[in-house]
MIPA-920942 format. One record per residue (C-alpha): residue number from 1; residue in one letter; x, y, z. Coordinates in pm, 1 decimal, padded with zeros to 6 digits. Layout:
<site><pos>NUM</pos><code>a</code><px>X</px><py>Y</py><pz>Z</pz></site>
...
END
This chain:
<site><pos>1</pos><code>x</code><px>-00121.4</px><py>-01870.4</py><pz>-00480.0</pz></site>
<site><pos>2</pos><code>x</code><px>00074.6</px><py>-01588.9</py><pz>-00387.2</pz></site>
<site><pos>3</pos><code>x</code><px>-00240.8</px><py>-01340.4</py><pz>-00259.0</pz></site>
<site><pos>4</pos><code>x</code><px>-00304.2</px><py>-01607.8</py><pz>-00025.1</pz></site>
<site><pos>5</pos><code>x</code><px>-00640.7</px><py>-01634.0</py><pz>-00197.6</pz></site>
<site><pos>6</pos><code>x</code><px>-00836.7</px><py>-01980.9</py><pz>-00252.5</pz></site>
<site><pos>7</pos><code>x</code><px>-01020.9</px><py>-01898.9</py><pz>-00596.2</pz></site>
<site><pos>8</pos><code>x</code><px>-01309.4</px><py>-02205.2</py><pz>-00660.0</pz></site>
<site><pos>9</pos><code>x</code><px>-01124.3</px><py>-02408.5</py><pz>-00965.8</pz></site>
<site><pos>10</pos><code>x</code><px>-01447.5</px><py>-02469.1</py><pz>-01142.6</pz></site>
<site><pos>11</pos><code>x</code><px>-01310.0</px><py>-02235.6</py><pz>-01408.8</pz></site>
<site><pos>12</pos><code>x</code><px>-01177.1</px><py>-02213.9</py><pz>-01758.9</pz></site>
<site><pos>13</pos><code>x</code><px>-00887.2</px><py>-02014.2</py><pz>-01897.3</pz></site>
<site><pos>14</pos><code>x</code><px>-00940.2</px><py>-01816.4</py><pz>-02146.9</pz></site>
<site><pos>15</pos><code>x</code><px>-00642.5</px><py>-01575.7</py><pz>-02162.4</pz></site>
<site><pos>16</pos><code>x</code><px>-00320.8</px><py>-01583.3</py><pz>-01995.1</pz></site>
<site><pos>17</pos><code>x</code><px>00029.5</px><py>-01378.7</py><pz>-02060.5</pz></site>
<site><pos>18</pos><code>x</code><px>00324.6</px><py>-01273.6</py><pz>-01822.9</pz></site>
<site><pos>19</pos><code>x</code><px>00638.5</px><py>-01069.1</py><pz>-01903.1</pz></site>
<site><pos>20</pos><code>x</code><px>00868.8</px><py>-01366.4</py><pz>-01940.1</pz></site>
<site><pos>21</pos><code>x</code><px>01045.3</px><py>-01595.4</py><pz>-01669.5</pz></site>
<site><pos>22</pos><code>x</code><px>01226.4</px><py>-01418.7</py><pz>-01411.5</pz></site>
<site><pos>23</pos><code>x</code><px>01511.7</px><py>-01542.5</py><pz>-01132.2</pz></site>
<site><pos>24</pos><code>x</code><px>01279.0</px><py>-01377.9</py><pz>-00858.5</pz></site>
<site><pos>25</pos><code>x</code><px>00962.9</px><py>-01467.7</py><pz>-01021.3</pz></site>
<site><pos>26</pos><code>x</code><px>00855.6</px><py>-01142.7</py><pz>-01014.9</pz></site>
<site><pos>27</pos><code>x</code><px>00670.6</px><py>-00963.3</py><pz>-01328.1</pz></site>
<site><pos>28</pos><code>x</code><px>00378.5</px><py>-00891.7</py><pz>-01440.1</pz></site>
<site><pos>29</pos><code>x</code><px>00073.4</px><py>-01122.1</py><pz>-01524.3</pz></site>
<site><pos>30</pos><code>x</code><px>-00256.0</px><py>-01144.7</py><pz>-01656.0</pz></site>
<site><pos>31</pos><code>x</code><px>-00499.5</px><py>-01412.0</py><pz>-01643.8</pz></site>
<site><pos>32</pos><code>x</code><px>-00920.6</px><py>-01406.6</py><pz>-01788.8</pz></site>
<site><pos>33</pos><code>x</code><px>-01082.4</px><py>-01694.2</py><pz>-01623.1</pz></site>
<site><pos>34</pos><code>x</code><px>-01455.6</px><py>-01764.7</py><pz>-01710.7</pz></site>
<site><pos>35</pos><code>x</code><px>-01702.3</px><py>-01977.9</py><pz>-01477.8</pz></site>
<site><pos>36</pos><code>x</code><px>-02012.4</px><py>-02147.8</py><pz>-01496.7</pz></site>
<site><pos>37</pos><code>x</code><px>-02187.2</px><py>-02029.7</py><pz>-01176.2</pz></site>
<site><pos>38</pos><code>x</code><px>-02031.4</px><py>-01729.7</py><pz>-00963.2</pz></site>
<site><pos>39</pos><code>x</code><px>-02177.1</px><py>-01798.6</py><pz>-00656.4</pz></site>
<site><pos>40</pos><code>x</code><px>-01846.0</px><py>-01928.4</py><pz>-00533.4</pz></site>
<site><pos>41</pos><code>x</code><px>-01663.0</px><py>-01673.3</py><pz>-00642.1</pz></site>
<site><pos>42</pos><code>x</code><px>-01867.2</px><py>-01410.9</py><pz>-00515.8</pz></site>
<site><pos>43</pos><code>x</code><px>-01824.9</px><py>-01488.6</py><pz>-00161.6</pz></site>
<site><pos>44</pos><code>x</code><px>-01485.4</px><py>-01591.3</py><pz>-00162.9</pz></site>
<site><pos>45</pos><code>x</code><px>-01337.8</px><py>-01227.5</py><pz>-00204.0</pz></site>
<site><pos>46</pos><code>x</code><px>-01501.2</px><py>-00888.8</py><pz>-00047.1</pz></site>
<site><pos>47</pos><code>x</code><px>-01596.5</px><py>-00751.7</py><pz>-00404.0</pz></site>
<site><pos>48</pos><code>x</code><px>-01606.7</px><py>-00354.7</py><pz>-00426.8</pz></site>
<site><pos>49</pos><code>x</code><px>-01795.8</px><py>-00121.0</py><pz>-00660.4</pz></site>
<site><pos>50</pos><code>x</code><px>-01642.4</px><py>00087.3</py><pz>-00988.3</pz></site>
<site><pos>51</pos><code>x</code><px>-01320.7</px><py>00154.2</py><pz>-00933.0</pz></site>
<site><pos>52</pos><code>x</code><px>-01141.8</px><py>00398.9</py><pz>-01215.2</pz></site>
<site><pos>53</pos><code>x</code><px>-00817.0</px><py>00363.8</py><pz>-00991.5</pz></site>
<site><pos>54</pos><code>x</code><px>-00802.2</px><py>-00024.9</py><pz>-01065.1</pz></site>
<site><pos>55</pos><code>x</code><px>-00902.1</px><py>00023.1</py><pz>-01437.5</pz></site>
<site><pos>56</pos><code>x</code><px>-00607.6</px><py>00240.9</py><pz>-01450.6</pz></site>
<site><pos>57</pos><code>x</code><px>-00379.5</px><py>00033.5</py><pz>-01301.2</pz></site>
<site><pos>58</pos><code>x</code><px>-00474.9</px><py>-00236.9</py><pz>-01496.8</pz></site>
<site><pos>59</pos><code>x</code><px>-00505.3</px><py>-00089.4</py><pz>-01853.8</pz></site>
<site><pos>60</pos><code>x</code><px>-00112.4</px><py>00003.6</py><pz>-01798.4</pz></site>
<site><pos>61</pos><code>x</code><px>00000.5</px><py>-00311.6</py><pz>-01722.7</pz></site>
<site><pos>62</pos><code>x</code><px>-00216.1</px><py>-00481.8</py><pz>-01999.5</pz></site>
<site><pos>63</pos><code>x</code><px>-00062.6</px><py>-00223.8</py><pz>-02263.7</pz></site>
<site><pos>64</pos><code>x</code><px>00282.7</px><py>-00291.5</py><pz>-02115.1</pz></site>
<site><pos>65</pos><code>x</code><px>00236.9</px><py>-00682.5</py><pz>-02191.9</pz></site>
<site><pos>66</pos><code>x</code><px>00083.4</px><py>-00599.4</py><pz>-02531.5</pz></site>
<site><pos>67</pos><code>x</code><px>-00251.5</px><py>-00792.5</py><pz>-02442.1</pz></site>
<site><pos>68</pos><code>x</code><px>-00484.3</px><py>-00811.0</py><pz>-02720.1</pz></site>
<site><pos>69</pos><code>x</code><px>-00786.0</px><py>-00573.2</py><pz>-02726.2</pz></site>
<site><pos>70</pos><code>x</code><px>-01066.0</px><py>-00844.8</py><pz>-02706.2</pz></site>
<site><pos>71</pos><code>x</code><px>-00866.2</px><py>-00948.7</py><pz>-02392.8</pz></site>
<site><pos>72</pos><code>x</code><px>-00952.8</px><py>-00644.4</py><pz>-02214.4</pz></site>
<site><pos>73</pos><code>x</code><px>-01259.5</px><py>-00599.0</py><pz>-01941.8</pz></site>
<site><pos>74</pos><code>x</code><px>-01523.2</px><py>-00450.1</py><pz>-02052.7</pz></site>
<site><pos>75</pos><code>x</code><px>-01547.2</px><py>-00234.2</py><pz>-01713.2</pz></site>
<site><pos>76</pos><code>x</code><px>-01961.7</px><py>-00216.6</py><pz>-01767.3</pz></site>
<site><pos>77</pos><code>x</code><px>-02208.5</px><py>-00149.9</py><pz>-01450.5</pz></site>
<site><pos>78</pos><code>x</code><px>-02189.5</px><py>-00510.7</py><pz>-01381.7</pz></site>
<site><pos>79</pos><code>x</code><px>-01872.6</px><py>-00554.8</py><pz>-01263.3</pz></site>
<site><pos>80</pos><code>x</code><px>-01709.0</px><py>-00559.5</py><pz>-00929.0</pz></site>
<site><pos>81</pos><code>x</code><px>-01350.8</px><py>-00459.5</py><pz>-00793.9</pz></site>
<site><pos>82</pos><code>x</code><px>-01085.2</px><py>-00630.0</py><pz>-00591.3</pz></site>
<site><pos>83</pos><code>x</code><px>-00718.2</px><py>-00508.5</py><pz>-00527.8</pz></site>
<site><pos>84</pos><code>x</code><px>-00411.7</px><py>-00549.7</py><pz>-00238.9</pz></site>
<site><pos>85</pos><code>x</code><px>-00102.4</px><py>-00459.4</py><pz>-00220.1</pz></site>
<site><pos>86</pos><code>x</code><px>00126.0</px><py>-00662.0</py><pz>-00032.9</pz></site>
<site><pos>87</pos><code>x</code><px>00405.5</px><py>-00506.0</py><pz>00178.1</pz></site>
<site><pos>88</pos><code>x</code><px>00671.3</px><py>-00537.1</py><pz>-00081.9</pz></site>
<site><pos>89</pos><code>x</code><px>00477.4</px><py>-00345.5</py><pz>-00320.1</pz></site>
<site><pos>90</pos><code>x</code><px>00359.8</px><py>-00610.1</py><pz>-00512.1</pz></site>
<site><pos>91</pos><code>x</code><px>-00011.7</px><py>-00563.6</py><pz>-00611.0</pz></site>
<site><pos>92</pos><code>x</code><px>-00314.6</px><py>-00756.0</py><pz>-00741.3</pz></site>
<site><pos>93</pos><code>x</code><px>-00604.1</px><py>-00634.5</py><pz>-00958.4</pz></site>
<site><pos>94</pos><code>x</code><px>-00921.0</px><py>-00853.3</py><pz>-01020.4</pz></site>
<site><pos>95</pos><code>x</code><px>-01188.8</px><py>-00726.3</py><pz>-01190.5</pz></site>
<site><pos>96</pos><code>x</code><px>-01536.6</px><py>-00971.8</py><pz>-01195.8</pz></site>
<site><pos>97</pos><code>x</code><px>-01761.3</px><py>-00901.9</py><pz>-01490.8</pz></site>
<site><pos>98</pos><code>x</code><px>-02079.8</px><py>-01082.4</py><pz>-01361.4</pz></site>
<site><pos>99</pos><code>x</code><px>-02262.0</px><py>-01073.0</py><pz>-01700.7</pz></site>
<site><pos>100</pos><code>x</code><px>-01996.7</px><py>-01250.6</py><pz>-01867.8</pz></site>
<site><pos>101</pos><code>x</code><px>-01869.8</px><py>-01471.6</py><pz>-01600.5</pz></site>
<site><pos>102</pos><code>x</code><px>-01536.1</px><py>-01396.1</py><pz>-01643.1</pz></site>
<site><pos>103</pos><code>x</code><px>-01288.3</px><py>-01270.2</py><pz>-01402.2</pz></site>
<site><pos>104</pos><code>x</code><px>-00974.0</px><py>-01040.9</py><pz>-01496.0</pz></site>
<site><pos>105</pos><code>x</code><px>-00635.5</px><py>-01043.2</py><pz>-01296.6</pz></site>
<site><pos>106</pos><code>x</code><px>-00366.3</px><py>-00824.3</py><pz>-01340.0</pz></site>
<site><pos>107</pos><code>x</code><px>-00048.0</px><py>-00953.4</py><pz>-01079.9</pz></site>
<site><pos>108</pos><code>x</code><px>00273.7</px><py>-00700.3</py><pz>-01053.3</pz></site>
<site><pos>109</pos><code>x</code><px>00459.9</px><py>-00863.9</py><pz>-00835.7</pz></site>
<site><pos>110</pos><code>x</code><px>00849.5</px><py>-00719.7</py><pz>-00682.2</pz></site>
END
């Protein structure tokens, strides 16, 4: 809701965690979503190749909340990349692991 993206809802949750409730409603968040087909998904977002910048990014922030290990993406040959940064700084990382269906998002949001 707050990339101004319109993810297909044909998912389910598998992991979700945040740094706690904020007056701003900024933080950090992280969210594993697995789907049944991808096909949606794959055309919905302009999906890059590796990116060890993102997995960086990422792997901080999912330290910082203290996510679980079998959490984590696997960041395997069959995954695409996705980030922005809005204007304020905050930033989105999605990672889509097409073997496993499953897509990774890391919000830090200002």
């Amino acid at each position: 809701m707050n990339w101004n993206l319109d993810l297909p809802r044909n998912y389910e949750e598998i992991y979700y965690k945040d740094s706690g409730p904020s007056f701003n409603g900024d933080g950090e968040r992280y969210s594993v979503f697995e789907y049944e087909n991808l096909e949606e998904i794959k055309d919905v977002i302009e999906w890059k190749d590796k990116n060890s910048s993102i997995e960086i990014n990422m792997l901080s922030i999912l330290r910082k909340l203290k996510v679980p290990e079998e959490y984590y993406p696997n960041y395997n040959d069959n995954c695409k990349y996705y980030h922005y940064i809005e204007d304020d700084n905050s930033k989105i990382y999605m990672i889509l692991d097409i073997n496993l269906n499953k897509i990774y998002i890391v919000e830090d949001i200002f």
